[in-house]
C-alpha angles and dihedrals in degrees: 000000000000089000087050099042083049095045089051093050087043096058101028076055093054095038098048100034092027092051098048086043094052092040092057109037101037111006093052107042094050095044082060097056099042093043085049095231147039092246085062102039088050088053078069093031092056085063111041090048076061092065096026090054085043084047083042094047093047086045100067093028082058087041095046087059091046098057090048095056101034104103095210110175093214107082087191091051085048098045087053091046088060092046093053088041082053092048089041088051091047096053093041098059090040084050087055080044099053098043097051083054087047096051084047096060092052131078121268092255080051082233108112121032100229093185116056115161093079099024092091098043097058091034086068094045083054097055089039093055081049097052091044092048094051094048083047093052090048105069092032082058089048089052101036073064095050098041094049086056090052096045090055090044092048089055094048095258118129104218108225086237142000128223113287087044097265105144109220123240136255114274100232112171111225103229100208089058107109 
């Protein structure tokens, strides 16, 4: 159950964290060149956040099992790694907020923005939530990492690496050690 649990967090990480990585700092930018403007590229944008904020939602519900379950010994590791899943949560609901506001400034057809005095505002709180959510993902994805070493080690498991790519070496007890 623990491989599963790990492999579920693992991709639900790459393909959150990795999608809105990939949208914003490819996909957008180019949509936007090649539609010739941000209005047209937000007509696309309007409906991908709907998939990246459902993939977002299923995200912390996933992490929130996987620090109940995770048998870290570090509390304080532990502790951070709820504080970033709490930030995570928080950005997360004002990202479905935003985005429903969003949605309600822009024609039925989400082409045009109609209303446009509070469109930009809570554009950029939207953006900012974004932003906030994915620095706090970073360091809870360092420490999952860590925490899933120490919980193999604490079960008398070696893990085959450990996070930074060092391979660990080989236990050999030293037989003169008393």
């Amino acid at each position: 159950m623990t491989a599963l649990r790990r492999f579920l967090v693992f991709q639900t990480f790459m393909l959150w964290q990795g999608g809105f990585l990939f949208y914003t700092a490819f996909v957008v930018p180019v949509g936007t060149k090649v539609l010739g403007s941000g209005a047209a590229q937000g007509a696309i944008t309007s409906r991908v956040t709907e998939a990246l904020n459902a993939i977002g939602a299923a995200g912390v519900s996933l992490l929130a099992w996987e620090l109940a379950v995770t048998r870290d010994p570090d509390r304080r590791r532990t502790a951070a790694r709820w504080w970033c899943w709490a930030v995570a949560l928080v950005c997360q609901y004002l990202m479905l907020v935003f985005h429903e506001l969003l949605v309600s400034f822009m024609d039925p057809d989400r082409r045009h923005v109609v209303i446009r005095p509070p469109f930009y505002p809570v554009h950029r709180m939207y953006l900012w939530a974004s932003t906030v959510q994915w620095l706090a993902l970073l360091p809870l994805a360092w420490w999952t990492l860590r925490a899933w070493a120490a919980e193999s080690a604490s079960a008398g498991l070696q893990p085959a690496f450990t996070p930074g790519g060092a391979t660990r070496p080989e236990f050999k007890p030293d037989a003169t050690a008393v």
